[in-house]
ROGUDO-347043 format. One record per residue: residue number from 1; residue in three letters; z, y, x of N, C-alpha, C in turn. Coordinates in steps of 0.02 Angstrom, whole numbers, plus 50000, padded with zeros to 5 digits. Example, Ala and Ser with C-alpha at 12.3 -4.5 7.8 and 13.67 -1.06 7.14 Angstrom:
// residues 2
NODE | 1 | ALA | 50390 | 49716 | 50660 | 50390 | 49775 | 50615 | 50390 | 49835 | 50660 .
NODE | 2 | SER | 50354 | 49888 | 50642 | 50357 | 49947 | 50684 | 50394 | 50002 | 50645 .
This chain:
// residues 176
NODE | 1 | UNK | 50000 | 49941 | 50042 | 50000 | 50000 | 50000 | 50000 | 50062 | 50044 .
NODE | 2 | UNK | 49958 | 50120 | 50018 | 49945 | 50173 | 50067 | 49992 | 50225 | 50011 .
NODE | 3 | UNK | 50029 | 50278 | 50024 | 50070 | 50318 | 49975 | 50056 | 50361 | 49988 .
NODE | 4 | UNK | 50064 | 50427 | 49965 | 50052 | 50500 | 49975 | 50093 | 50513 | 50041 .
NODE | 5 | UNK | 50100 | 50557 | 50077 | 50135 | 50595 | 50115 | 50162 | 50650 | 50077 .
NODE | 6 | UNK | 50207 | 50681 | 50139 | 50261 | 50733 | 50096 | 50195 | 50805 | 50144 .
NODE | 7 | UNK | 50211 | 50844 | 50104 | 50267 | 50880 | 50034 | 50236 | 50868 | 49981 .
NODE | 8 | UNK | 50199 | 50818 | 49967 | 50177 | 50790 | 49891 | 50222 | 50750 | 49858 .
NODE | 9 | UNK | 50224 | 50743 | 49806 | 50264 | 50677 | 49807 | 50253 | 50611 | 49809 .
NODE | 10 | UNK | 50284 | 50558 | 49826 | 50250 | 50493 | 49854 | 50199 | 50473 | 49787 .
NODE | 11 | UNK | 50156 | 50463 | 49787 | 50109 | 50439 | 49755 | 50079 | 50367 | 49772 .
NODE | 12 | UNK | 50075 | 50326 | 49733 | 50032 | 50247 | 49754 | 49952 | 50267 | 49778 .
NODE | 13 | UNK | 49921 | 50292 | 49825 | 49856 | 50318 | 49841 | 49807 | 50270 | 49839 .
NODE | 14 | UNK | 49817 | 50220 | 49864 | 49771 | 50160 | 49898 | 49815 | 50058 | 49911 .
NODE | 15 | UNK | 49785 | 50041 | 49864 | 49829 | 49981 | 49857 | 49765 | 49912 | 49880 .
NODE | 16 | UNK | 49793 | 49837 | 49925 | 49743 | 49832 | 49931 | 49783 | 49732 | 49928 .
NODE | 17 | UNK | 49746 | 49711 | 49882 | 49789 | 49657 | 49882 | 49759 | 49576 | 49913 .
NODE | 18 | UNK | 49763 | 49541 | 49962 | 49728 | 49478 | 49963 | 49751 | 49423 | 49941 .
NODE | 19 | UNK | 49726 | 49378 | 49941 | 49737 | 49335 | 49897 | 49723 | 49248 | 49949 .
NODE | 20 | UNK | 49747 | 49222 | 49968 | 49720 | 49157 | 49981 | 49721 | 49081 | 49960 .
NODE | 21 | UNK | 49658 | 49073 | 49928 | 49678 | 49016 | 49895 | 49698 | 48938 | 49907 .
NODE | 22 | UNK | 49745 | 48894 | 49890 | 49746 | 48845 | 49919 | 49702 | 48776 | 49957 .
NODE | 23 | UNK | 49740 | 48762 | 50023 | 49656 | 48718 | 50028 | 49638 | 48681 | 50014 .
NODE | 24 | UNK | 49587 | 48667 | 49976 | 49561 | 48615 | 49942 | 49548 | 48637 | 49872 .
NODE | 25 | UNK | 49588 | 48714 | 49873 | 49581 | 48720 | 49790 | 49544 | 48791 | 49782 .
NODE | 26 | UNK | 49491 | 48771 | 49816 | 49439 | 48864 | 49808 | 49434 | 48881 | 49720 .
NODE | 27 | UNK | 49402 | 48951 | 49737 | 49390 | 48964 | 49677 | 49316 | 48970 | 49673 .
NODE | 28 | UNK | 49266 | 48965 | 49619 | 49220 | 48975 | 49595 | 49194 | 49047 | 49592 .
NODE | 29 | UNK | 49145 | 49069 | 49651 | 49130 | 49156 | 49651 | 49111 | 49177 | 49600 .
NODE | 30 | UNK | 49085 | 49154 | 49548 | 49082 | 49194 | 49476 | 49147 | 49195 | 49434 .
NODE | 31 | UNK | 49180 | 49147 | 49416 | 49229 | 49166 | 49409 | 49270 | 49219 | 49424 .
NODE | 32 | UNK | 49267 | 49227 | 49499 | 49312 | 49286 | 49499 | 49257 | 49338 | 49497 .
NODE | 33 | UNK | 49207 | 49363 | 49475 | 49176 | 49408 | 49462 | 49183 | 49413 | 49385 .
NODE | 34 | UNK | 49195 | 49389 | 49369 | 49186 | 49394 | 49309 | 49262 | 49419 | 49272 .
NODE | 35 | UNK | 49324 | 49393 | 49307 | 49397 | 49410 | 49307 | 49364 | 49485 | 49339 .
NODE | 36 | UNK | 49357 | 49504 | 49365 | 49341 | 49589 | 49382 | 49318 | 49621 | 49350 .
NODE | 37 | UNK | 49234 | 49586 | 49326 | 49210 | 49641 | 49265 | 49259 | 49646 | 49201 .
NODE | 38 | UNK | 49291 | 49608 | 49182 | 49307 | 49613 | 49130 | 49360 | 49651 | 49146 .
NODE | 39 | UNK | 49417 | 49660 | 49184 | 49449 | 49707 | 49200 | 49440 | 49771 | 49243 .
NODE | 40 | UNK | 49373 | 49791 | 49258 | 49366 | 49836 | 49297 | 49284 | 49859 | 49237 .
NODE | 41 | UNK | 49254 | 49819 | 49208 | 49189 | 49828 | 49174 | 49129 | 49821 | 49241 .
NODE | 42 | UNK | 49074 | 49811 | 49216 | 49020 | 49798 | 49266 | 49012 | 49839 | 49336 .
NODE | 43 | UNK | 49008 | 49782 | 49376 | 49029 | 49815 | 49441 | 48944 | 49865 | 49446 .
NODE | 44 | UNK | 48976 | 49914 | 49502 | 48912 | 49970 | 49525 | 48873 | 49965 | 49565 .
NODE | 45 | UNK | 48864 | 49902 | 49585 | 48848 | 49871 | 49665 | 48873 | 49834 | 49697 .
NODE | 46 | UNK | 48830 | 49813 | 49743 | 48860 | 49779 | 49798 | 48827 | 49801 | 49876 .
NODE | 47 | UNK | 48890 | 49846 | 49922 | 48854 | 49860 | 49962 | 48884 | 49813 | 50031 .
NODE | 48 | UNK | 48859 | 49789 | 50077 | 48849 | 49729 | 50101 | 48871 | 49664 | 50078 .
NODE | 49 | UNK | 48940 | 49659 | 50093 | 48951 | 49588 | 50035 | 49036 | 49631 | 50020 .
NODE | 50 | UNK | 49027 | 49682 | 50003 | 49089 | 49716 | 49971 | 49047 | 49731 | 49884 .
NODE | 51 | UNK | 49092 | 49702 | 49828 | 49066 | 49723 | 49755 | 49119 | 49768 | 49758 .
NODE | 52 | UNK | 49075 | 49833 | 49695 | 49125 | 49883 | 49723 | 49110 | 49920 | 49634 .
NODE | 53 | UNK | 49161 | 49931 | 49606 | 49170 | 49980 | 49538 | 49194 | 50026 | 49552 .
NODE | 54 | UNK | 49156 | 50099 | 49539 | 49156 | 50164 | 49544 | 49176 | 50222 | 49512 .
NODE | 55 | UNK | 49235 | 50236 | 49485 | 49232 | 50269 | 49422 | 49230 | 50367 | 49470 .
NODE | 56 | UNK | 49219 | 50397 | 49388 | 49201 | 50472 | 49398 | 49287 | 50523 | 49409 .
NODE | 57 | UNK | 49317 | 50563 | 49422 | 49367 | 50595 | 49388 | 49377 | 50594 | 49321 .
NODE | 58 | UNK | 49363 | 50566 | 49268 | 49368 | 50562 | 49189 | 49383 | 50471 | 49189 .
NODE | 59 | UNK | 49388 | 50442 | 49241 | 49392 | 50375 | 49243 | 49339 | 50319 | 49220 .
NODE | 60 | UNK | 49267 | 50364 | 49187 | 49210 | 50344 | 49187 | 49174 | 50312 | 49242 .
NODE | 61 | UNK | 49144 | 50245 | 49212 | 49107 | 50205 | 49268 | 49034 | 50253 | 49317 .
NODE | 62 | UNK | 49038 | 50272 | 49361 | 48973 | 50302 | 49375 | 48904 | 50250 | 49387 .
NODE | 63 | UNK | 48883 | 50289 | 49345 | 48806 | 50244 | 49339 | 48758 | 50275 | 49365 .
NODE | 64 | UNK | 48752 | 50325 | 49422 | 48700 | 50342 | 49486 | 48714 | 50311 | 49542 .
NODE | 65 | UNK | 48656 | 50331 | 49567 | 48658 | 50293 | 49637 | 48689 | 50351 | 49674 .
NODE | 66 | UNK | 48730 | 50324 | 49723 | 48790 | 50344 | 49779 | 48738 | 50396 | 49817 .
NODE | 67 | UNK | 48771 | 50460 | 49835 | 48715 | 50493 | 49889 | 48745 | 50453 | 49954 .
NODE | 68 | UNK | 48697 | 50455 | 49999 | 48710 | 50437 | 50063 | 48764 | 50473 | 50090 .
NODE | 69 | UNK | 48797 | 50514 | 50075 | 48872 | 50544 | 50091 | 48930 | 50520 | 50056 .
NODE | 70 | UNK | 48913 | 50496 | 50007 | 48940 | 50463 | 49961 | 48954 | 50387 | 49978 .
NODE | 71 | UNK | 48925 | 50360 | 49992 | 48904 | 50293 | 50032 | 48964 | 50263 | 50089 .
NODE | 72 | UNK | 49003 | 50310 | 50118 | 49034 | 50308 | 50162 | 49110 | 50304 | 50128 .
NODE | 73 | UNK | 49119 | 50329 | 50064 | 49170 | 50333 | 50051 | 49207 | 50263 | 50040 .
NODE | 74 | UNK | 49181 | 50207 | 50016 | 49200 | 50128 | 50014 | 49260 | 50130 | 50047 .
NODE | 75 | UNK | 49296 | 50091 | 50011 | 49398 | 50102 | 50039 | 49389 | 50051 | 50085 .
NODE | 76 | UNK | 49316 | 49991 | 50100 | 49332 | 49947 | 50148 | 49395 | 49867 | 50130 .
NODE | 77 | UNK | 49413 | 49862 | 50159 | 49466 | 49801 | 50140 | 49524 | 49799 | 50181 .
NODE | 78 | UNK | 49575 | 49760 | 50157 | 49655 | 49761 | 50183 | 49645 | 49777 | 50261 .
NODE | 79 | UNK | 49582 | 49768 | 50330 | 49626 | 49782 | 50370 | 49620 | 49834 | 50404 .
NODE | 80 | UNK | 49607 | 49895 | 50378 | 49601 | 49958 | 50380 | 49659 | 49998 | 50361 .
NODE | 81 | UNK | 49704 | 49955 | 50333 | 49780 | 49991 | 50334 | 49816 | 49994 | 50403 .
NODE | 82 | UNK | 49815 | 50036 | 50438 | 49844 | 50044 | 50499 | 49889 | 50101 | 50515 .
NODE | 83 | UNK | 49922 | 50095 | 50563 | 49953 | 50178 | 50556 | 49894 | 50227 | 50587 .
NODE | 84 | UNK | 49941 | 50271 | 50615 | 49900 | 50332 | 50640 | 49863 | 50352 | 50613 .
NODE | 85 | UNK | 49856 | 50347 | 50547 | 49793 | 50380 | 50484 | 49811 | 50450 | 50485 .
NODE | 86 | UNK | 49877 | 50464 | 50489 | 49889 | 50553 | 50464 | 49883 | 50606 | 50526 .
NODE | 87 | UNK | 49843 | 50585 | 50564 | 49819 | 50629 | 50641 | 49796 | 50691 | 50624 .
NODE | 88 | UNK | 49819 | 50735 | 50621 | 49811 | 50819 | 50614 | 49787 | 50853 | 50653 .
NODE | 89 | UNK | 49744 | 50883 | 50658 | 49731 | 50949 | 50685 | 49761 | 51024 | 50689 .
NODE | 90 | UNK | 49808 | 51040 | 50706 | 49826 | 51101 | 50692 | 49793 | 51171 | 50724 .
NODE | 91 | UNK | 49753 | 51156 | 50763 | 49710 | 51201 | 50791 | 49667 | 51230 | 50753 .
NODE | 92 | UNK | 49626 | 51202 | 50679 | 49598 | 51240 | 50652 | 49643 | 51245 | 50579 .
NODE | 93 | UNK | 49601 | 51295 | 50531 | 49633 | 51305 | 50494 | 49639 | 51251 | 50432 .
NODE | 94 | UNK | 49563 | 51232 | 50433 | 49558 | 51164 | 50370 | 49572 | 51097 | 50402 .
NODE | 95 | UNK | 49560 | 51055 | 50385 | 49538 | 50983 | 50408 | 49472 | 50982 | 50428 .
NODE | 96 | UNK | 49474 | 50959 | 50495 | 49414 | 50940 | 50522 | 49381 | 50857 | 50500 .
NODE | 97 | UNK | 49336 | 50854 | 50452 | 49292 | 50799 | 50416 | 49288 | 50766 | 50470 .
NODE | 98 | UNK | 49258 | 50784 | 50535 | 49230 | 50727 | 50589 | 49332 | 50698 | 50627 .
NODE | 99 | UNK | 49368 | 50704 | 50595 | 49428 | 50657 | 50619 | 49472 | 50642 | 50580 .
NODE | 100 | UNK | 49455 | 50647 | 50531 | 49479 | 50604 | 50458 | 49437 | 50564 | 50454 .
NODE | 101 | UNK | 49485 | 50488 | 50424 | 49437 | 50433 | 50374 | 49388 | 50450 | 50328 .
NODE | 102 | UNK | 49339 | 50418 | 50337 | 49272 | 50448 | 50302 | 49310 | 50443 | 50200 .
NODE | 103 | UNK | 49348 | 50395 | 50212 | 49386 | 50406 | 50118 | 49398 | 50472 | 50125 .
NODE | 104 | UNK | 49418 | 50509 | 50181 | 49473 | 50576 | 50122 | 49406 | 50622 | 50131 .
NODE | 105 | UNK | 49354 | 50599 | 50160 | 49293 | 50650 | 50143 | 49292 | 50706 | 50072 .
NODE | 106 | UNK | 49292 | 50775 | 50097 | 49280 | 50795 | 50026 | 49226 | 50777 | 49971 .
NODE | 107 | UNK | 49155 | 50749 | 50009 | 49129 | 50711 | 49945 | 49142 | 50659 | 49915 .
NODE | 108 | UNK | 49207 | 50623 | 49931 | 49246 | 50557 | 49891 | 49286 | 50589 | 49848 .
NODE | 109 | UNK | 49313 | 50659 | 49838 | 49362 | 50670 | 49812 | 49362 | 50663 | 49741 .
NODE | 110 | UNK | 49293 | 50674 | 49691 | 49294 | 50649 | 49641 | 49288 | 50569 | 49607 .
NODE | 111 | UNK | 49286 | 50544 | 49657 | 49265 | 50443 | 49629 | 49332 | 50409 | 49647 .
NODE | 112 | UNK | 49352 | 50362 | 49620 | 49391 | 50319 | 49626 | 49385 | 50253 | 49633 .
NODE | 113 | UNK | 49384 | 50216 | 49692 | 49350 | 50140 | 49701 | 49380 | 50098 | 49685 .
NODE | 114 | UNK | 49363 | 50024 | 49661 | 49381 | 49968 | 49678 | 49341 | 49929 | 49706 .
NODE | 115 | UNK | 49334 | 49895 | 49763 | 49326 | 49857 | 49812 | 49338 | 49773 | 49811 .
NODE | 116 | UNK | 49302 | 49737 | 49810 | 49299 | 49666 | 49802 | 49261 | 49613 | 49871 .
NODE | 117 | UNK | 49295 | 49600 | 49893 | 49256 | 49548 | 49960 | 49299 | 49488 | 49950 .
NODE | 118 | UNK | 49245 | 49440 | 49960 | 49256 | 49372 | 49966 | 49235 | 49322 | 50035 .
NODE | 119 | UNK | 49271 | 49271 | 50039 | 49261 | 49236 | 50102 | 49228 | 49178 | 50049 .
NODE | 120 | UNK | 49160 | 49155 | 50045 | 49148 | 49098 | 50026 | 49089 | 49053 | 50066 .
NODE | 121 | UNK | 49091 | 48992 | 50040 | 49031 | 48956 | 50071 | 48957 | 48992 | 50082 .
NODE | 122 | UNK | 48939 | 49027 | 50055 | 48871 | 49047 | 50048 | 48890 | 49120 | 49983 .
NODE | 123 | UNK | 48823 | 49121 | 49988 | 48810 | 49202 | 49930 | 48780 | 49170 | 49858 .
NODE | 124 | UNK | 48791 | 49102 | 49855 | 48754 | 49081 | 49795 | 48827 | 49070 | 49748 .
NODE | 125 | UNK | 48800 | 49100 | 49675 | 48851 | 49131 | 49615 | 48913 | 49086 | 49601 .
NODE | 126 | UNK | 48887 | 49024 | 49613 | 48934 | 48968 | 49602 | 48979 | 48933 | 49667 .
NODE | 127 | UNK | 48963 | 48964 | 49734 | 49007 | 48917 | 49800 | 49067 | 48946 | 49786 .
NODE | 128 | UNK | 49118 | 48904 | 49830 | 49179 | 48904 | 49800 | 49187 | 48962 | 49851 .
NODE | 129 | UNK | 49254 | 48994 | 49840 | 49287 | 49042 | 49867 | 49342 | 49040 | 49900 .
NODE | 130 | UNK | 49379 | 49057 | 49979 | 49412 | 49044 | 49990 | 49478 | 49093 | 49995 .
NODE | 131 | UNK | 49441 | 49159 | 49988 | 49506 | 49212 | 49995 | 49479 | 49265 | 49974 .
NODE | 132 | UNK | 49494 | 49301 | 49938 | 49473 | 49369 | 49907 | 49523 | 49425 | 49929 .
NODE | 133 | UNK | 49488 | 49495 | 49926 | 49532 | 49568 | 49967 | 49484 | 49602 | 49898 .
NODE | 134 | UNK | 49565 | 49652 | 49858 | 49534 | 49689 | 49818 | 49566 | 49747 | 49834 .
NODE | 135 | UNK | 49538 | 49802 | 49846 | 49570 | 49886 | 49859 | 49564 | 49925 | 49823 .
NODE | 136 | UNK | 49603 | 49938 | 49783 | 49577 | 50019 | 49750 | 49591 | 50054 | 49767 .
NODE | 137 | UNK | 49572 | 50141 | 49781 | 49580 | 50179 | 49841 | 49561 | 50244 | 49776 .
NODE | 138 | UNK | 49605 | 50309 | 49784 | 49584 | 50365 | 49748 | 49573 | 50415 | 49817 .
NODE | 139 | UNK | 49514 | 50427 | 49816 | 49519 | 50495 | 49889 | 49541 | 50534 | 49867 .
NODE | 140 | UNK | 49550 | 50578 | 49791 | 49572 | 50613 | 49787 | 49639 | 50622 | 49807 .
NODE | 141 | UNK | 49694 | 50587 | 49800 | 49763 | 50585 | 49802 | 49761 | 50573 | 49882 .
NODE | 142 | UNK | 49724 | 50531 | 49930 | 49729 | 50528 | 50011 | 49712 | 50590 | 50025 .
NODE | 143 | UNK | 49642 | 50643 | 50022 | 49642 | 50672 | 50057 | 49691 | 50751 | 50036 .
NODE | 144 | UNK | 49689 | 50755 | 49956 | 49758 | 50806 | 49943 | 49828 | 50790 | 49974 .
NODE | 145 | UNK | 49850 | 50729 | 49992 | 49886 | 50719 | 50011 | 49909 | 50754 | 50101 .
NODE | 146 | UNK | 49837 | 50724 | 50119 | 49826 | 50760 | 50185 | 49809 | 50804 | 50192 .
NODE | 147 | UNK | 49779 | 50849 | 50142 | 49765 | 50935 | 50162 | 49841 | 50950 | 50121 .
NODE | 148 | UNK | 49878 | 50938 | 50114 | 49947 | 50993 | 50084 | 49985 | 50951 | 50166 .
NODE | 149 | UNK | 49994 | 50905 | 50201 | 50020 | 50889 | 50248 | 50008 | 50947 | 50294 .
NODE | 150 | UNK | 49936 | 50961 | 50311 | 49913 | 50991 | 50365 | 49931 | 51047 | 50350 .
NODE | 151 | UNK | 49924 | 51088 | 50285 | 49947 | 51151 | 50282 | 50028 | 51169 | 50286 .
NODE | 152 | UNK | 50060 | 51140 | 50242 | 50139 | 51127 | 50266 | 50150 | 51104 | 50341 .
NODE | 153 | UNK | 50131 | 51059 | 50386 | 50129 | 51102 | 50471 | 50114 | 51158 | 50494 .
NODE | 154 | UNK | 50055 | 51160 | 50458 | 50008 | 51234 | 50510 | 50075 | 51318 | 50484 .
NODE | 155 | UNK | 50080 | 51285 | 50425 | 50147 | 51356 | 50416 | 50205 | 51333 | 50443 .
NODE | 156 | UNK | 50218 | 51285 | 50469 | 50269 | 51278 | 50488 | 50256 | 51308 | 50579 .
NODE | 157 | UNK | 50193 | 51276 | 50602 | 50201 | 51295 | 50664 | 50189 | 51397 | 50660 .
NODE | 158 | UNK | 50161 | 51389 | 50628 | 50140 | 51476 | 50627 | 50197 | 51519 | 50595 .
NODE | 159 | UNK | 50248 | 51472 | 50587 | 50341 | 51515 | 50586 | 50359 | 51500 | 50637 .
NODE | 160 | UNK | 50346 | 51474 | 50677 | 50400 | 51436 | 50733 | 50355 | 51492 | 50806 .
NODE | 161 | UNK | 50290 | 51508 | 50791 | 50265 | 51535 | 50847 | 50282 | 51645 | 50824 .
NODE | 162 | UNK | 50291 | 51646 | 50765 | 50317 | 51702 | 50751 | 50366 | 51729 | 50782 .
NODE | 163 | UNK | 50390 | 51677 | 50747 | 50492 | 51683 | 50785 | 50483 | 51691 | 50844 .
NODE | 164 | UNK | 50429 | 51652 | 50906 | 50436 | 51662 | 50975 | 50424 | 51724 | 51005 .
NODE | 165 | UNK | 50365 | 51766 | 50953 | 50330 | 51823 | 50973 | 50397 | 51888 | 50962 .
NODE | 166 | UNK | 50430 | 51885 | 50896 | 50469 | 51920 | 50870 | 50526 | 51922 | 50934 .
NODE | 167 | UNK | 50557 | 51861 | 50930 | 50616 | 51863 | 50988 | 50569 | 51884 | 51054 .
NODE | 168 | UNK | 50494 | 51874 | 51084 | 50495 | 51899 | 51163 | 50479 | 51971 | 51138 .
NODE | 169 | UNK | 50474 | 52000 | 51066 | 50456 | 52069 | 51082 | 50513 | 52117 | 51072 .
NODE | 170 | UNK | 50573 | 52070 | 51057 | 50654 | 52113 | 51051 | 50667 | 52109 | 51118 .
NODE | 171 | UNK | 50641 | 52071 | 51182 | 50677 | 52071 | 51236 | 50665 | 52119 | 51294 .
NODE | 172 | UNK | 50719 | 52132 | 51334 | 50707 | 52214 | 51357 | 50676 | 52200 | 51407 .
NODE | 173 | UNK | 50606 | 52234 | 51424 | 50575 | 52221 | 51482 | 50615 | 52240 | 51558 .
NODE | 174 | UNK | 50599 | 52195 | 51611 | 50632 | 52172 | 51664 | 50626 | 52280 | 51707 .
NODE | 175 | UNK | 50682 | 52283 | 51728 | 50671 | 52349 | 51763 | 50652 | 52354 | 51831 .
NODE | 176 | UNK | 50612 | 52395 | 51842 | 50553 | 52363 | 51925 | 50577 | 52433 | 51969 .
């Protein structure tokens, strides 16, 4: 589970669950496609062997095709939870896009994914299945999360460098 950062409040952002099934006792890859559509409704694709349901900010399924900026936003699967995700920049004023996860991209901020990969025998509808990874991921809530982080530092450091300027300009210059 990925949560908001502070000063937001903790929020569930990105949840990503696997599953492994017993051996000898796979599951049937339509089957579990079909346990998805029906709880997620018809998936939006499949982009390499990740099936992936897309909804809009209104929680509407999006039924266009992804722009190629868009494309990048895919939450990926469980092992992309790692630390060091909240790496800041405080040198500029926004978030710099090229060192954030391509999720908190501002063009992900309106879609909300779910993510489906399977380990099975083959790509044909019926081989059995041996382990499934499902993620749902809101960019909106990761990367708000991380632009109110970065700004709650950047004022924090830009009080702390005040205070330094304030106190060296109360101090009495050295007499020569």
């Amino acid at each position: 589970m990925a949560f908001t950062t502070a000063p937001s409040p903790p929020l569930l952002a990105k949840v990503a669950r696997f599953v492994l099934f017993p051996n000898g006792q796979p599951v049937v890859k339509t089957t579990l496609v079909d346990s998805l559509d029906k709880k997620y409704g018809p998936e939006n694709g499949v982009y390499s062997q990740t099936r992936l349901w897309i909804f809009d900010a209104n929680a509407k399924p999006v039924t266009r095709f992804l722009t190629q900026a868009e494309k990048v936003c895919d939450p990926g699967d469980a092992s992309d939870f790692h630390g060091g995700d909240v790496a800041l920049d405080l040198s500029r004023v926004s978030m710099d896009e090229s060192q954030i996860r391509a999720e908190k991209h501002a063009v992900c901020v309106p879609l909300t994914f779910v993510a489906a990969s399977f380990r099975a025998e083959s790509e044909a509808p019926n081989s059995p299945v041996f382990d499934m990874t499902v993620v749902l991921s809101s960019p909106a809530l990761l990367r708000n999360s991380q632009q109110a982080m970065h700004d709650w530092l950047q004022a924090e450091l830009d009080g702390k460098l005040k205070e330094q300027q304030d106190a060296a300009a109360k101090r009495a210059a050295p007499k020569l």
